[in-house]
mmCIF file as gemmi writes it, N, C-alpha and C atoms, coordinates in Angstrom:
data_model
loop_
_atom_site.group_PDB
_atom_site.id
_atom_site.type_symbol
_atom_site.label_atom_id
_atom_site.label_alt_id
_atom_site.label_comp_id
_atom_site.label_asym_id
_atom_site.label_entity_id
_atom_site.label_seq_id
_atom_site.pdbx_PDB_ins_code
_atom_site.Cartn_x
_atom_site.Cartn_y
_atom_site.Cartn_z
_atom_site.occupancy
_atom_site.B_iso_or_equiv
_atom_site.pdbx_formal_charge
_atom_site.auth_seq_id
_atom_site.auth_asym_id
_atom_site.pdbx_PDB_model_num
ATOM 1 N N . UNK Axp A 1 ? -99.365 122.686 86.996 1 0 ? 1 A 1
ATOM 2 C CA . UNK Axp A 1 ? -97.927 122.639 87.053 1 0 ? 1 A 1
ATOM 3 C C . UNK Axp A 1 ? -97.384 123.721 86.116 1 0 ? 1 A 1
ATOM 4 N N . UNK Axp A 2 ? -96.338 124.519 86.643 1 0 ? 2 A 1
ATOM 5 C CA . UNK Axp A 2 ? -95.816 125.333 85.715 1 0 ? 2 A 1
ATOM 6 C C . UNK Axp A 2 ? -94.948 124.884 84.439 1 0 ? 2 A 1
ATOM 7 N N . UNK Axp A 3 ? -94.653 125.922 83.63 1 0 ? 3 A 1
ATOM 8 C CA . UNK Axp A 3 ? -94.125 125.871 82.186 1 0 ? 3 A 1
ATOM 9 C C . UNK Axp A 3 ? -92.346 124.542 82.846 1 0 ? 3 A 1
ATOM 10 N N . UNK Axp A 4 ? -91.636 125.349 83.183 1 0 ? 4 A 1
ATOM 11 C CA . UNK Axp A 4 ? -90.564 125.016 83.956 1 0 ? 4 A 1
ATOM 12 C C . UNK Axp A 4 ? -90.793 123.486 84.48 1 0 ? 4 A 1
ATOM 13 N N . UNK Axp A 5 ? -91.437 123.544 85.158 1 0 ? 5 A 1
ATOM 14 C CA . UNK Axp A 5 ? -91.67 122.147 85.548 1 0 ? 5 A 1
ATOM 15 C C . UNK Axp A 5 ? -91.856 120.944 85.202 1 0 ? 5 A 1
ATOM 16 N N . UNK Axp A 6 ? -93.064 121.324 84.168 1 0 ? 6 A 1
ATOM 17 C CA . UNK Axp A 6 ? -93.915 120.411 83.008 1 0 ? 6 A 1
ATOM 18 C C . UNK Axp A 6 ? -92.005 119.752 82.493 1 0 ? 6 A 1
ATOM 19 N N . UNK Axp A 7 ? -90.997 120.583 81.95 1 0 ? 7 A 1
ATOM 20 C CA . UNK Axp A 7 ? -90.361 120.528 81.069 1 0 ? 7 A 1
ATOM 21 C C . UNK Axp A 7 ? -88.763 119.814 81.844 1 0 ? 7 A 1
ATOM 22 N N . UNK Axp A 8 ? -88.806 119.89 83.113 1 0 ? 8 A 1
ATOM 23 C CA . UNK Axp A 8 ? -88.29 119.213 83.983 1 0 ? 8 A 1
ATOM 24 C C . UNK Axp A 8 ? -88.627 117.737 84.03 1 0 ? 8 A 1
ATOM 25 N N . UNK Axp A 9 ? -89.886 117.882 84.595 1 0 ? 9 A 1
ATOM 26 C CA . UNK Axp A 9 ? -90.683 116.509 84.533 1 0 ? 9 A 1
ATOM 27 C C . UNK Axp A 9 ? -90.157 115.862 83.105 1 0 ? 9 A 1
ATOM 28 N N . UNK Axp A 10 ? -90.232 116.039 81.661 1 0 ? 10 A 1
ATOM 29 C CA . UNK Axp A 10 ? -90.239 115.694 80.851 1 0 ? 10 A 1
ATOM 30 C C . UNK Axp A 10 ? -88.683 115.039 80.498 1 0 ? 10 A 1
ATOM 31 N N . UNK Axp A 11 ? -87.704 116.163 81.159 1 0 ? 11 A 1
ATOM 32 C CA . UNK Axp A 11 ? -86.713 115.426 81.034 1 0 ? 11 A 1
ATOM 33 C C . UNK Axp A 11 ? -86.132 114.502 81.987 1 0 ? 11 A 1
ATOM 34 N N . UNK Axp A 12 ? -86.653 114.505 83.399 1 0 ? 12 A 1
ATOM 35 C CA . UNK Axp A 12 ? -86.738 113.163 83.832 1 0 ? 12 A 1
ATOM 36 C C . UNK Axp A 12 ? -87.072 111.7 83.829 1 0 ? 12 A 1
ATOM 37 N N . UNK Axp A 13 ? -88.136 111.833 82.931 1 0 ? 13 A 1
ATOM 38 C CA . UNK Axp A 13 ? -88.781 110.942 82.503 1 0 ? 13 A 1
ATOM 39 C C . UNK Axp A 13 ? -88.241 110.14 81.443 1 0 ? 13 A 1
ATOM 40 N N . UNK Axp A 14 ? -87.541 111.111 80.876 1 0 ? 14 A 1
ATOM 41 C CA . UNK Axp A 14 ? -86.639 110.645 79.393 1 0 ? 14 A 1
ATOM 42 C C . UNK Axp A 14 ? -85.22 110.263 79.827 1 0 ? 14 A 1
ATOM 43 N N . UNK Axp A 15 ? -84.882 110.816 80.706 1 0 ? 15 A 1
ATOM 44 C CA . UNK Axp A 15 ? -83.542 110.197 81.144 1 0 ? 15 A 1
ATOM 45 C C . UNK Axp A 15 ? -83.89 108.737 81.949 1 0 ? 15 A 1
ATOM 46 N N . UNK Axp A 16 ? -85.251 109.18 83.089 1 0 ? 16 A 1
ATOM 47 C CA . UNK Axp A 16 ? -85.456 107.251 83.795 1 0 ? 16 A 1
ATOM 48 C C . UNK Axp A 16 ? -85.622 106.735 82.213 1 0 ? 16 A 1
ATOM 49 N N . UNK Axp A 17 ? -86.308 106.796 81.062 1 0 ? 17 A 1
ATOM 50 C CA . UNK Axp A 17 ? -86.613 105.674 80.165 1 0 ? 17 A 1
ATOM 51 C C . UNK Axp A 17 ? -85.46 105.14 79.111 1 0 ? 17 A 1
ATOM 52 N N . UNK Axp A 18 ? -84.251 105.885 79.423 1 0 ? 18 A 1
ATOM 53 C CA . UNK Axp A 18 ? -82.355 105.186 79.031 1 0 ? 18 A 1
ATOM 54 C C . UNK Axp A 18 ? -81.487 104.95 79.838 1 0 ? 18 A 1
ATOM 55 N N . UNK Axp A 19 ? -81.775 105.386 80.678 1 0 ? 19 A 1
ATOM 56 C CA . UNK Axp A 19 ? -81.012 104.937 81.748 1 0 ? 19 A 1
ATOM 57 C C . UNK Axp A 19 ? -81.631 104.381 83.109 1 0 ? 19 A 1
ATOM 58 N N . UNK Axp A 20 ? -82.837 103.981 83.222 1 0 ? 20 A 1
ATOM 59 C CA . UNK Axp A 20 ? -83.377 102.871 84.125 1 0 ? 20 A 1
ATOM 60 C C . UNK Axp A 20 ? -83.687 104.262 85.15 1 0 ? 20 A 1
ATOM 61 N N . UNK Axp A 21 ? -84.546 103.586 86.165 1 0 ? 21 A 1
ATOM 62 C CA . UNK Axp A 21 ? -84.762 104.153 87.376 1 0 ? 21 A 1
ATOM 63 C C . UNK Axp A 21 ? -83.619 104.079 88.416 1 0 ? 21 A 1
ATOM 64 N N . UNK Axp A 22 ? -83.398 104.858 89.187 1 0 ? 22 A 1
ATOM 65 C CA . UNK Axp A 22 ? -82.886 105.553 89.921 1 0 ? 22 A 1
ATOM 66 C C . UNK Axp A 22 ? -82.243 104.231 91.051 1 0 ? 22 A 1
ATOM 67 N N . UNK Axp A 23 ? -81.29 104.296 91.606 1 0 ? 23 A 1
ATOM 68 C CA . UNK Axp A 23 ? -81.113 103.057 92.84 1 0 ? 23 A 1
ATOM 69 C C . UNK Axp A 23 ? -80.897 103.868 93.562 1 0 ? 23 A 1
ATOM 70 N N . UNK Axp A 24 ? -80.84 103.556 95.304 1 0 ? 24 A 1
ATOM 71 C CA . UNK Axp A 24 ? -80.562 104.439 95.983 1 0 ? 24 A 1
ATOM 72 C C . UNK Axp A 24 ? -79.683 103.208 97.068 1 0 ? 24 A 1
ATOM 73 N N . UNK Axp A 25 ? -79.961 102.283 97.095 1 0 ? 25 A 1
ATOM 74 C CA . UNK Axp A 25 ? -79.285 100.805 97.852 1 0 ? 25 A 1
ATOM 75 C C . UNK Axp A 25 ? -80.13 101.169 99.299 1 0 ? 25 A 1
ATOM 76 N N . UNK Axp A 26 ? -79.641 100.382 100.397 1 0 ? 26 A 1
ATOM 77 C CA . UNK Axp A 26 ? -79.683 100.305 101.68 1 0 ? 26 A 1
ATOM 78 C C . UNK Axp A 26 ? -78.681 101.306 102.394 1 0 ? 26 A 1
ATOM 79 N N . UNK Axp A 27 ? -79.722 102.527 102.732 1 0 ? 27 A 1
ATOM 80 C CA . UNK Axp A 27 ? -78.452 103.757 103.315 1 0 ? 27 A 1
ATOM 81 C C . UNK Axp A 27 ? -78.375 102.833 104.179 1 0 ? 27 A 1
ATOM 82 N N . UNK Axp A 28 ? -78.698 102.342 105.258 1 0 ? 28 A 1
ATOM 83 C CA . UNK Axp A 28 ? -78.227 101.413 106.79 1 0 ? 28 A 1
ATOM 84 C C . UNK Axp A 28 ? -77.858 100.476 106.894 1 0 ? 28 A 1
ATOM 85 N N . UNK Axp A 29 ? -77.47 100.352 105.825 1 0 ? 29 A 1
ATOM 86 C CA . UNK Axp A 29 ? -76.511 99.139 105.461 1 0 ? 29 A 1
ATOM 87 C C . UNK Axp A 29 ? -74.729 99.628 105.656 1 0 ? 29 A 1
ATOM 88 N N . UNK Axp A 30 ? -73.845 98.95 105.931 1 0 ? 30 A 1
ATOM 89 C CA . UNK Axp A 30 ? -72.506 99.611 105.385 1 0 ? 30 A 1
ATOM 90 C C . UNK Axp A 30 ? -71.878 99.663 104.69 1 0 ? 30 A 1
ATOM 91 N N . UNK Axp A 31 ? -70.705 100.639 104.121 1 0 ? 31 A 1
ATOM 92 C CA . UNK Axp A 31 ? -70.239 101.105 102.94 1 0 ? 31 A 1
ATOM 93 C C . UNK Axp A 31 ? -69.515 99.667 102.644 1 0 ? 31 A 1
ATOM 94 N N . UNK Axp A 32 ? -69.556 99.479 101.597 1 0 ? 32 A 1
ATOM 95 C CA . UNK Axp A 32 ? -68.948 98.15 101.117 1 0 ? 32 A 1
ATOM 96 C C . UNK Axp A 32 ? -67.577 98.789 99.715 1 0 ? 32 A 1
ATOM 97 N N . UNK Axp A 33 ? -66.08 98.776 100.819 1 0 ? 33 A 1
ATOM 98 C CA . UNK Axp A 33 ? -65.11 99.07 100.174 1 0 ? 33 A 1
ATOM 99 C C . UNK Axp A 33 ? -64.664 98.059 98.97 1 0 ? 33 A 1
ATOM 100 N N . UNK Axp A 34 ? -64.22 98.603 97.969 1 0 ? 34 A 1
ATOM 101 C CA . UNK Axp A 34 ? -63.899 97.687 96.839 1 0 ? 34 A 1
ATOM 102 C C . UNK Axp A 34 ? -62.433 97.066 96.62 1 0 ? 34 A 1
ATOM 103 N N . UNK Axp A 35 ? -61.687 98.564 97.854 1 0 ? 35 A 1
ATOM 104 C CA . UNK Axp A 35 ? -60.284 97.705 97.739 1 0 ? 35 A 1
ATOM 105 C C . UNK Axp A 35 ? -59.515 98.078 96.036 1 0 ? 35 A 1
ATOM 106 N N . UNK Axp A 36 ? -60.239 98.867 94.981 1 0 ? 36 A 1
ATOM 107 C CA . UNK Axp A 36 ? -59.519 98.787 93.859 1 0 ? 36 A 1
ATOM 108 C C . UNK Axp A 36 ? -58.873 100.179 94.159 1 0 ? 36 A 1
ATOM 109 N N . UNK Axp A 37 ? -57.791 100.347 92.928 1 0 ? 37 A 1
ATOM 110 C CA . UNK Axp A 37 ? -56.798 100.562 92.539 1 0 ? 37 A 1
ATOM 111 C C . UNK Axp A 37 ? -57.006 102.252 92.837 1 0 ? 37 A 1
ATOM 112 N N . UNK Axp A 38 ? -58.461 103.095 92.53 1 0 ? 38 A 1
ATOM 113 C CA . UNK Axp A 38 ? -58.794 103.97 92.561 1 0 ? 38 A 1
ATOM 114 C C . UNK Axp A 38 ? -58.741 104.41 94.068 1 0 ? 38 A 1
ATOM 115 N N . UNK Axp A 39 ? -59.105 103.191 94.92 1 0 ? 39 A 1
ATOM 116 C CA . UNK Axp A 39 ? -59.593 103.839 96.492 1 0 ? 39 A 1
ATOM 117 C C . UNK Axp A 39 ? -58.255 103.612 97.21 1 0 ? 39 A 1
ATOM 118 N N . UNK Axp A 40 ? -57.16 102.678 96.614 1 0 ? 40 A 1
ATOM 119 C CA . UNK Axp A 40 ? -56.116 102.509 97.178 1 0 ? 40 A 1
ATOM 120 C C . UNK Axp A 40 ? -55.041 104.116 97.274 1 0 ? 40 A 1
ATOM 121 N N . UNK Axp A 41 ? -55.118 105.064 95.758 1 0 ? 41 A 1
ATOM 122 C CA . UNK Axp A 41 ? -54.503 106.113 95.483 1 0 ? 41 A 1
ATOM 123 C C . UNK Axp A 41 ? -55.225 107.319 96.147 1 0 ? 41 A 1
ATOM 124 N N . UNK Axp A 42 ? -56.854 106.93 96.501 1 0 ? 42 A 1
ATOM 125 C CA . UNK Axp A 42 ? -57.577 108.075 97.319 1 0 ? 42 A 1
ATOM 126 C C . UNK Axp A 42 ? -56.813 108.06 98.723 1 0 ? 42 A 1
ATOM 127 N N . UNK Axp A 43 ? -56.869 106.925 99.384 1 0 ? 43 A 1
ATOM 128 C CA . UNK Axp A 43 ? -56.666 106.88 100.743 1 0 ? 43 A 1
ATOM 129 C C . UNK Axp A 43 ? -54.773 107.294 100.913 1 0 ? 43 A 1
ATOM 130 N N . UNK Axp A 44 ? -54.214 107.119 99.682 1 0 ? 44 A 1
ATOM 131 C CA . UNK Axp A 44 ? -52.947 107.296 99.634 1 0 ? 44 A 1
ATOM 132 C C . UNK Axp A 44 ? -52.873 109.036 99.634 1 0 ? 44 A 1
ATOM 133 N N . UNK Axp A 45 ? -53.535 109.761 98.629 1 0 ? 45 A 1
ATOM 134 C CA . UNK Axp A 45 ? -53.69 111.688 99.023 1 0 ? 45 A 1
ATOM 135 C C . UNK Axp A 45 ? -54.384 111.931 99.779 1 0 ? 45 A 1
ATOM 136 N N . UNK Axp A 46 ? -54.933 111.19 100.706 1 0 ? 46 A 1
ATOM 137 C CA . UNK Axp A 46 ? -55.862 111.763 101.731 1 0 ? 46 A 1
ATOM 138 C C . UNK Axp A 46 ? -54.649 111.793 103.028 1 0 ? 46 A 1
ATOM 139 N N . UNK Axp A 47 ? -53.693 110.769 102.95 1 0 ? 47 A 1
ATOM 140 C CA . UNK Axp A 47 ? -52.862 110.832 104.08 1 0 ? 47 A 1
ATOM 141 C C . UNK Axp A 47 ? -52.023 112.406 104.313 1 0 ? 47 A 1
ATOM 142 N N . UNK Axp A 48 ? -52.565 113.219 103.057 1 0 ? 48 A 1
ATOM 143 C CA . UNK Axp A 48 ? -51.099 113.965 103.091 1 0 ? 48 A 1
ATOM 144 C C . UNK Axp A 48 ? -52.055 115.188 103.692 1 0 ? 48 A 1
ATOM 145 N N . UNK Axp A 49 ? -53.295 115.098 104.591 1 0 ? 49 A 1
ATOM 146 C CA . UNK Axp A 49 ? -54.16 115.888 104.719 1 0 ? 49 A 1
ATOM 147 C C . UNK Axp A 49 ? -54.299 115.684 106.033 1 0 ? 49 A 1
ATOM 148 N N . UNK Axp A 50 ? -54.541 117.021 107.441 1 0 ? 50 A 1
ATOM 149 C CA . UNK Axp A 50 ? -55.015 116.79 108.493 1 0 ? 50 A 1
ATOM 150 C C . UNK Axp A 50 ? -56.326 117.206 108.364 1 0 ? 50 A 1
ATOM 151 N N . UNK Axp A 51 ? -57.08 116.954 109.289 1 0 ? 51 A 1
ATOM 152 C CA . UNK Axp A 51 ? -58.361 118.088 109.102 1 0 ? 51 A 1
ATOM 153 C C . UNK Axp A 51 ? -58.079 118.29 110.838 1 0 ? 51 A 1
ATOM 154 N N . UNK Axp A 52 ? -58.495 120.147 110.969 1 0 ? 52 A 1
ATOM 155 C CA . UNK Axp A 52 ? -58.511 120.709 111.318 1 0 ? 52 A 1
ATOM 156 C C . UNK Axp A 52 ? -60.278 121.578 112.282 1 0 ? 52 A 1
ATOM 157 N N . UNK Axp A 53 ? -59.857 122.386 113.26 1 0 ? 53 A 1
ATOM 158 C CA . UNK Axp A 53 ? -60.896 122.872 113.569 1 0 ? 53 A 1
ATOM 159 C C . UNK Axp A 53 ? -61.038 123.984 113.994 1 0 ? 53 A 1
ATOM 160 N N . UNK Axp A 54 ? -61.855 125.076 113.308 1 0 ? 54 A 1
ATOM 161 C CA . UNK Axp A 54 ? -61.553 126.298 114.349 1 0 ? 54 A 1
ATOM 162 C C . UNK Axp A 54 ? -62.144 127.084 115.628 1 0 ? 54 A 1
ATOM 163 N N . UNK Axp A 55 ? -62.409 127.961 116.125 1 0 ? 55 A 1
ATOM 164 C CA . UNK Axp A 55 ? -62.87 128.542 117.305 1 0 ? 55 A 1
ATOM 165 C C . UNK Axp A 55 ? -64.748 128.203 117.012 1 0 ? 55 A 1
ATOM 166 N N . UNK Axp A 56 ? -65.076 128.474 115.578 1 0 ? 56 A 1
ATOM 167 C CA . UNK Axp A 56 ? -66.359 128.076 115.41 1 0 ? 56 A 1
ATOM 168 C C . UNK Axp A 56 ? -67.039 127.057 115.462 1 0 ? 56 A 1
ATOM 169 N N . UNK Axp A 57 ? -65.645 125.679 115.456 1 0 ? 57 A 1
ATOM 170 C CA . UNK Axp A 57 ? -66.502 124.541 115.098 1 0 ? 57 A 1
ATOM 171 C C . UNK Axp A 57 ? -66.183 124.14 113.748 1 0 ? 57 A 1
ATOM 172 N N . UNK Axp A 58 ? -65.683 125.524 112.813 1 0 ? 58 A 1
ATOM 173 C CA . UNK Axp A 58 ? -66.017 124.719 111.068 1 0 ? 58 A 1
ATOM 174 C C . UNK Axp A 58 ? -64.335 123.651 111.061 1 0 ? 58 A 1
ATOM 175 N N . UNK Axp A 59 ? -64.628 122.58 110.002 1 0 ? 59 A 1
ATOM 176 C CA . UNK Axp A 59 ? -63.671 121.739 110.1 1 0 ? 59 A 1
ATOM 177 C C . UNK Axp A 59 ? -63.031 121.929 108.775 1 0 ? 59 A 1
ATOM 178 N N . UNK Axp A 60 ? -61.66 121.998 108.307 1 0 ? 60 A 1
ATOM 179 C CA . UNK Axp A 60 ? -61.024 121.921 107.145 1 0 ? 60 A 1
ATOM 180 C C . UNK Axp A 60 ? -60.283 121.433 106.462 1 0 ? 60 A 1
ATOM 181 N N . UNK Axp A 61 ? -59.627 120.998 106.014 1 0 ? 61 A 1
ATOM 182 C CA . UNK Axp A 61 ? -58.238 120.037 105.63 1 0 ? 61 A 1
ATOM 183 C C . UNK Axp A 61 ? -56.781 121.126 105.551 1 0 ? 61 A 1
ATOM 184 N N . UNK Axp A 62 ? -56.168 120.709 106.049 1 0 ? 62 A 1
ATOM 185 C CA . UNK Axp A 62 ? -54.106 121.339 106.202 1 0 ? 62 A 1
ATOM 186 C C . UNK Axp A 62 ? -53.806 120.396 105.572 1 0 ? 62 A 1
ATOM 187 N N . UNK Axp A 63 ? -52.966 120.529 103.776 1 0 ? 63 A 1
ATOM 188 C CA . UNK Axp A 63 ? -51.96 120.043 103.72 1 0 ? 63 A 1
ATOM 189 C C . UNK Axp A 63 ? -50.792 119.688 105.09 1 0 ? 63 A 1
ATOM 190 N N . UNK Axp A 64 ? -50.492 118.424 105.3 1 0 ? 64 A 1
ATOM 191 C CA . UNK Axp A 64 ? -49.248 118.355 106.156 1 0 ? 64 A 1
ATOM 192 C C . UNK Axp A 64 ? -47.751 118.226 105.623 1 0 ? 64 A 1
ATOM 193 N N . UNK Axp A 65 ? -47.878 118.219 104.595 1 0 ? 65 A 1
ATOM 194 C CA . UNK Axp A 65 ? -46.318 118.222 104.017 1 0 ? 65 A 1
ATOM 195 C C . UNK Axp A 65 ? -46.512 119.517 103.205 1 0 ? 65 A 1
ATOM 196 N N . UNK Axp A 66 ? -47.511 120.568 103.507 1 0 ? 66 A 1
ATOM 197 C CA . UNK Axp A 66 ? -47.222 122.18 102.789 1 0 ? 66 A 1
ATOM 198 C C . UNK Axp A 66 ? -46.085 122.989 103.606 1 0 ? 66 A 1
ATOM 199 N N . UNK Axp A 67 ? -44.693 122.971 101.833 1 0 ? 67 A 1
ATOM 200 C CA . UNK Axp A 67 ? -43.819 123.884 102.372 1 0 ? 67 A 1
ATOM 201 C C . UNK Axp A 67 ? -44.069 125.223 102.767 1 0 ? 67 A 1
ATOM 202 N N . UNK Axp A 68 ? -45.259 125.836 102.53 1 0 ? 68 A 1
ATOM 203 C CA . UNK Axp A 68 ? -45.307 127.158 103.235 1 0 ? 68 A 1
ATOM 204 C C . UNK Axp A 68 ? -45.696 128.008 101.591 1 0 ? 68 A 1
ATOM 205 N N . UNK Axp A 69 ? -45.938 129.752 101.742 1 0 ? 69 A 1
ATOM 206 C CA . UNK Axp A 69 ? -45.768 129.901 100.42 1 0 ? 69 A 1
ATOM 207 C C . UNK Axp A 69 ? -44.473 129.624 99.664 1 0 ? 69 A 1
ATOM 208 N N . UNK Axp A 70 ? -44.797 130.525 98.131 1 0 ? 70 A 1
ATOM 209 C CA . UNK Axp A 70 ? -43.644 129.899 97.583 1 0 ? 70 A 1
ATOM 210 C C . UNK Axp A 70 ? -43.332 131.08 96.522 1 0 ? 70 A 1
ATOM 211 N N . UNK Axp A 71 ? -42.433 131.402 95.993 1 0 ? 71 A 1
ATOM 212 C CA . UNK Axp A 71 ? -42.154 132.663 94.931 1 0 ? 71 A 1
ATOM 213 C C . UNK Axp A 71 ? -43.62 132.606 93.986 1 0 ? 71 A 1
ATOM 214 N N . UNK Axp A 72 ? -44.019 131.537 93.686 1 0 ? 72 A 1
ATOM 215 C CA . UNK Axp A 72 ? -44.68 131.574 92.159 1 0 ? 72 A 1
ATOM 216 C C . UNK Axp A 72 ? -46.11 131.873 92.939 1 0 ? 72 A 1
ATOM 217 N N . UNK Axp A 73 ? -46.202 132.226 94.341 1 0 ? 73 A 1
ATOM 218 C CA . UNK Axp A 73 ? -47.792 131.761 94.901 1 0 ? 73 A 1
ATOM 219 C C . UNK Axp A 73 ? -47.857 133.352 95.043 1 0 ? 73 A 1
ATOM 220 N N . UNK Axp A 74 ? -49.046 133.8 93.904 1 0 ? 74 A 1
ATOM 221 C CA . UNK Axp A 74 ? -48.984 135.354 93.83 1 0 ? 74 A 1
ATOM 222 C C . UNK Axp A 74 ? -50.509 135.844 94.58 1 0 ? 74 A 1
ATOM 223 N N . UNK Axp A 75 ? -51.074 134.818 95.385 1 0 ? 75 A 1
ATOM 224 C CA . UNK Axp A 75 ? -52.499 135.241 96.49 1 0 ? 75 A 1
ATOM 225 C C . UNK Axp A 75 ? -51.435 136.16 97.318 1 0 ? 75 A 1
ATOM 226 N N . UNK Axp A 76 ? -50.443 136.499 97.827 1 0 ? 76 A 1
ATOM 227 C CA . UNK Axp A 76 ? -49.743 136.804 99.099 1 0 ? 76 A 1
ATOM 228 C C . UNK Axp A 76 ? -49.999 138.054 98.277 1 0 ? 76 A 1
């Protein structure tokens, strides 16, 4: 095993032995929403988002309430 590695390994090992081994749950299981306060304000800025698609296929998010540029927006 190389230098790099050995020293990888080492700090994995030291992080599983404070902070426990790794969980990964049941991927095929389903997402189990919590309903708190955090996912209520996610799903609340996600509304203000379309997603989009272009001639390629790639997919993106559009603000839907973007006024357009603006004096202070100096990319133009």
């Amino acid at each position: 095993m190389g230098r790099r590695m050995e020293g990888f390994v080492h700090v994995t090992e030291r992080l599983q032995s404070v902070f426990g081994p790794a969980t990964h749950g049941d991927t095929d299981g389903p997402v189990v929403h919590k309903h708190d306060d955090f996912e209520t304000a996610s799903e609340a800025d996600l509304k203000n988002f379309d997603v989009e698609t272009d001639s390629e296929g790639h997919h993106y998010a559009v603000r839907n309430n973007d006024p357009g540029p603006t004096s202070t927006d100096y990319s133009l």
